[in-house]
C-alpha positions in Angstrom: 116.6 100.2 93.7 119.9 100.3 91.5 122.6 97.3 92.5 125.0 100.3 94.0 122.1 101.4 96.0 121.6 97.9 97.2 125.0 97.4 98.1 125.7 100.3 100.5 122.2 99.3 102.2 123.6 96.0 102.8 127.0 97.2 103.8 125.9 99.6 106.6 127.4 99.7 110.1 126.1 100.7 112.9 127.3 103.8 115.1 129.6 102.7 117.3 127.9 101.9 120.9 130.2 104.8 122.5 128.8 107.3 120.0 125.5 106.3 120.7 126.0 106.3 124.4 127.2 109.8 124.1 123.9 111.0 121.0 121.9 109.7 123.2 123.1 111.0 127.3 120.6 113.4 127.2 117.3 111.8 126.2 118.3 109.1 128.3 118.4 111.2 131.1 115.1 113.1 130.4 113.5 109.7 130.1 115.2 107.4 131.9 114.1 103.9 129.2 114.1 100.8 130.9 113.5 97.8 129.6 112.2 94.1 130.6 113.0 90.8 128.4 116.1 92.3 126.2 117.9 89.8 127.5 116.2 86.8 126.3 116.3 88.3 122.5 118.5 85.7 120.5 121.4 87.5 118.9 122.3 84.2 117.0 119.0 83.8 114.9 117.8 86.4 112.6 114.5 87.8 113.6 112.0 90.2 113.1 111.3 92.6 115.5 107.3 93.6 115.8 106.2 96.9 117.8 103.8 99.6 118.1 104.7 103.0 116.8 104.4 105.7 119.2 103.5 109.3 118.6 105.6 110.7 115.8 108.0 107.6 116.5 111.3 109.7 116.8 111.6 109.4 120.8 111.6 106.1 121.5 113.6 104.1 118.8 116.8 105.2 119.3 116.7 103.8 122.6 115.3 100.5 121.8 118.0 100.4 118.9 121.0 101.1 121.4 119.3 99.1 123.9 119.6 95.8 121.7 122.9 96.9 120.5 124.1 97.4 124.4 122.6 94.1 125.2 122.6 91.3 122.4 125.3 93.0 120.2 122.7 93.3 117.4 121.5 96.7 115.9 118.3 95.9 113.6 117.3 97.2 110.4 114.3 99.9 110.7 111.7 100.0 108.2 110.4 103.8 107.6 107.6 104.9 105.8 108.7 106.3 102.4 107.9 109.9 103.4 110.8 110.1 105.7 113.6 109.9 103.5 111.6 112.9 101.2 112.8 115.4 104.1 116.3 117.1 103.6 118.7 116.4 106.6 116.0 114.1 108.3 116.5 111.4 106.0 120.2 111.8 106.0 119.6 111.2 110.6 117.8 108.0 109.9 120.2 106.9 107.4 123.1 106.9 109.7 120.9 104.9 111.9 120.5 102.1 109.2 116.8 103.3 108.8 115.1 102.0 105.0 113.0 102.8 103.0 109.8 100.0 103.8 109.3 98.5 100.7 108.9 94.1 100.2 112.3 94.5 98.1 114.4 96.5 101.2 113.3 93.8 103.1 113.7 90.5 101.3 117.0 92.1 100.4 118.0 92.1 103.9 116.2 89.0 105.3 118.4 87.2 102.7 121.4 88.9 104.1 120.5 87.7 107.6 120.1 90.6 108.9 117.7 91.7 111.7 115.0 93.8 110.9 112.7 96.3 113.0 109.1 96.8 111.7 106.4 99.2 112.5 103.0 97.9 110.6 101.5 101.2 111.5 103.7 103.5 109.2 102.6 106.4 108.8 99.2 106.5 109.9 99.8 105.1 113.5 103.0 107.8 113.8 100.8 110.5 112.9 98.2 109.3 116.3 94.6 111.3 116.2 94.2 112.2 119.9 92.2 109.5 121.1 94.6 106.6 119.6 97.5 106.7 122.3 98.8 103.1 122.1 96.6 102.0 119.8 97.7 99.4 116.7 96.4 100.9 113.6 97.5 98.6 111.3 94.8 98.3 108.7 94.6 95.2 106.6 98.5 95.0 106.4 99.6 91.4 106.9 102.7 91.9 104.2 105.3 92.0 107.6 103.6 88.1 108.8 104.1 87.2 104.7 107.8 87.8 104.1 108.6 86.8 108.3 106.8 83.2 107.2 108.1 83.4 103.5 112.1 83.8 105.1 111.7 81.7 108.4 112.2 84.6 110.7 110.7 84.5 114.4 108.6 87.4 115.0 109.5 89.2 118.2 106.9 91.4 119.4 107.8 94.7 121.8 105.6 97.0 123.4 106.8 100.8 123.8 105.3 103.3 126.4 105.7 106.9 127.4 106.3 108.8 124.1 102.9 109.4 123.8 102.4 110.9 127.4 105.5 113.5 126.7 103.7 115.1 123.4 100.1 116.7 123.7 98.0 116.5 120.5 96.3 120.0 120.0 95.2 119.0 116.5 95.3 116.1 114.7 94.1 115.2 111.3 90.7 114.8 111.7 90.4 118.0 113.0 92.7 119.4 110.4 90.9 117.6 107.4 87.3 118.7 109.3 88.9 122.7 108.9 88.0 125.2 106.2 91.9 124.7 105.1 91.1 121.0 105.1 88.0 121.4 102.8 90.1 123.3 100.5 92.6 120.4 100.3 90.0 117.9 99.5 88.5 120.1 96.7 91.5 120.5 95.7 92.4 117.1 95.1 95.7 117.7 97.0 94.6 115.3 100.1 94.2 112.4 98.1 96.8 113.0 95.9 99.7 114.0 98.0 98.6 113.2 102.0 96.5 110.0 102.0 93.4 111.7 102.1 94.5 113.1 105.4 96.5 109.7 106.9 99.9 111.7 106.0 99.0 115.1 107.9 101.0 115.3 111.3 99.3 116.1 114.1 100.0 119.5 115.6 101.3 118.9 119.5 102.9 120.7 122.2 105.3 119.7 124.7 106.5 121.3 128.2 103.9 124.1 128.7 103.6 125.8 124.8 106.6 124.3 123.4 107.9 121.3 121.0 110.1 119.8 124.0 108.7 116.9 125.0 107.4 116.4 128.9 110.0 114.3 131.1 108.1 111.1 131.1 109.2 108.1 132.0 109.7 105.7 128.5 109.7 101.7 129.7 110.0 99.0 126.4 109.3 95.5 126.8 110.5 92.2 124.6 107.9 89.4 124.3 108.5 85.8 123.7 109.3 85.0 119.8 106.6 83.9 117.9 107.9 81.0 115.6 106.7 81.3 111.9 107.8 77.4 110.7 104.1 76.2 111.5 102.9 78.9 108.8 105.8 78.1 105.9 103.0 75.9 103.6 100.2 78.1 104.3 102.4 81.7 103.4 99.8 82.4 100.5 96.8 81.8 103.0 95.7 85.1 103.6 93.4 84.0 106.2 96.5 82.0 108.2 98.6 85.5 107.7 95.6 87.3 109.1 96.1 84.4 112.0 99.6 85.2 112.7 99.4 88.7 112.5 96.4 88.7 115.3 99.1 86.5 118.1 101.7 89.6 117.3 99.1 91.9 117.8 97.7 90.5 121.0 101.4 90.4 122.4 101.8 94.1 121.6 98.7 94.6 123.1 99.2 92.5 126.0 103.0 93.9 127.2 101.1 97.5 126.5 98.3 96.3 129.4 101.6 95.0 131.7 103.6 98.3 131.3 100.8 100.7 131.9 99.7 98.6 134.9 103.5 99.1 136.4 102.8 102.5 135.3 99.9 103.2 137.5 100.9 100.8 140.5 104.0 103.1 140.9 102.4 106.3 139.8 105.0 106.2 137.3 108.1 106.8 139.7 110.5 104.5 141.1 108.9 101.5 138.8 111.5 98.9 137.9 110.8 96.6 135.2 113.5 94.1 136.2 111.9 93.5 139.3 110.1 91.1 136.7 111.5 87.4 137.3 112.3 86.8 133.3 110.8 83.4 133.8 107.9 84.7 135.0 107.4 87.4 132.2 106.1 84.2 129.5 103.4 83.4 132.3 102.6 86.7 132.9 101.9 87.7 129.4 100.5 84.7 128.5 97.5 85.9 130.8 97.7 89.5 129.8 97.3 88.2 126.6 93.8 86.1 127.2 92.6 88.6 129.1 93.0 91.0 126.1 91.5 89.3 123.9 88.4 88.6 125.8 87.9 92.0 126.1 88.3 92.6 122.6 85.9 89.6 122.2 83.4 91.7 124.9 83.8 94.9 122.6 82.8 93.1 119.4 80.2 91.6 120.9 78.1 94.7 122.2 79.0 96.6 119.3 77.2 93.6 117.4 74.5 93.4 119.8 73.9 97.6 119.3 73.8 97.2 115.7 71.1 94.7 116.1 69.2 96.9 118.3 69.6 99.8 115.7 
């Protein structure tokens, strides 16, 4: 990135909260967001903000991004897969929402500005969901988020986002793409490895309200975790195992608020639920044992996959 590129990146400022009130009026009234935990965010301290991607990750974001700026006076900087900002007029949207591009320079560039930061360890792959991966964390071996967080002294922030994946139907997805005779043709071709990831960059194809691209009305509710300090890690940034470490706590946080949310979810049969009837002191404990119970489930799933193997 040139120095005058640089510059305006670091110069942005947000949308006025009134403008945003008003962009956003009517997807807040299709989905009626709520939220549980903005308030405790720290608008005084720097921090990295930690989530799952949802399906396609346009619906949601927004909201959260207004959400924080409504609440804490803070509007953090997104980090978007490259890909974005190759589409005409789409880029030119995300840019006047202070997205950038996600590379380790964009973001030490900021973290040494100060400035908050939104990231989405998924990219690409995790916004373009296969049909069976609705809230799922697909972030690969990535630990470069936990790196420069540690390497800058940012807290980590994990949130959980649910809904957008309800409102979309997948009809295809890659696999089933890639699987196709057109998909075949791609890989013989050469063009799927060269240009779409070997198939990680091919949106799925969805449908909305009955056979259109509207999404269903469904309910989107966000949660904020409790900040995950990175000091503790600052001597052991080049430990890959220790990054591996801290990535897995933001992980099972995500995972854990995810469990919460669709529990509200179902208890209220996703009507009338109301996240702030959750005490904020009591959202720490709570997730604190969403988040053992997570992992020993994940600890149950590892183990009879290991014990199948051994059978086989």
């Amino acid at each position: 990135m040139i120095e005058g590129e640089m510059e305006a990146m670091l110069a942005f400022k947000p949308p006025p909260l009134a403008l945003l009130r008003l962009w956003l009026a009517p997807a807040r009234a299709w989905h009626q967001p709520s939220f549980i935990g903005v308030e405790r965010v720290d608008p005084s301290r720097p921090t990295m903000f930690v989530g799952n991607h949802t399906l396609y990750g346009l619906q949601d974001v927004p909201h959260i991004l207004y959400e924080l700026k409504r609440v804490c006076g803070i509007f953090p900087r997104t980090l978007s897969d490259r890909f974005h900002f190759e589409v005409p007029v789409w880029r030119d949207l995300l840019a006047a929402f202070g997205c950038v591009t996600g590379t380790r320079e964009n973001c030490s560039a900021l973290m040494r500005a100060g400035q908050h930061v939104m990231v989405f360890p998924g990219g690409q792959r995790e916004v373009f969901k296969r049909k069976n991966e609705a809230y799922r964390l697909v972030w690969k071996e990535r630990i470069g988020f936990v790196t420069l967080a540690t390497a800058f002294g940012y807290p980590i922030v994990p949130f959980a986002s649910l809904g957008a994946d309800e409102s979309l139907h997948i009809a295809l997805d890659g696999s089933d793409i890639m699987a196709s005779p057109i998909g075949k043709l791609l890989q013989a071709t050469g063009i799927a490895d060269k240009y779409l990831r070997g198939g990680d960059a091919l949106p799925p194809l969805v449908r909305g309200l009955g056979l259109t691209w509207i999404p269903a009305p469904e309910r989107f509710f966000v949660s904020f975790g409790p900040p995950i300090p990175t000091s503790s890690y600052r001597r052991r940034v080049k430990d890959v195992a220790a990054m591996h470490e801290l990535r897995a706590k933001v992980a099972s946080s995500i995972e854990a608020q995810l469990e919460f949310l669709q529990r509200m979810r179902r208890g209220t049969s996703g009507e009338g639920a109301d996240p702030h009837g959750v005490e904020t002191h009591d959202w720490d404990k709570l997730l604190a044992g969403l988040e053992t119970e997570v992992e020993r489930a994940k600890r149950g799933v590892t183990g009879r996959s290991k014990a199948r193997r051994r059978k086989t």
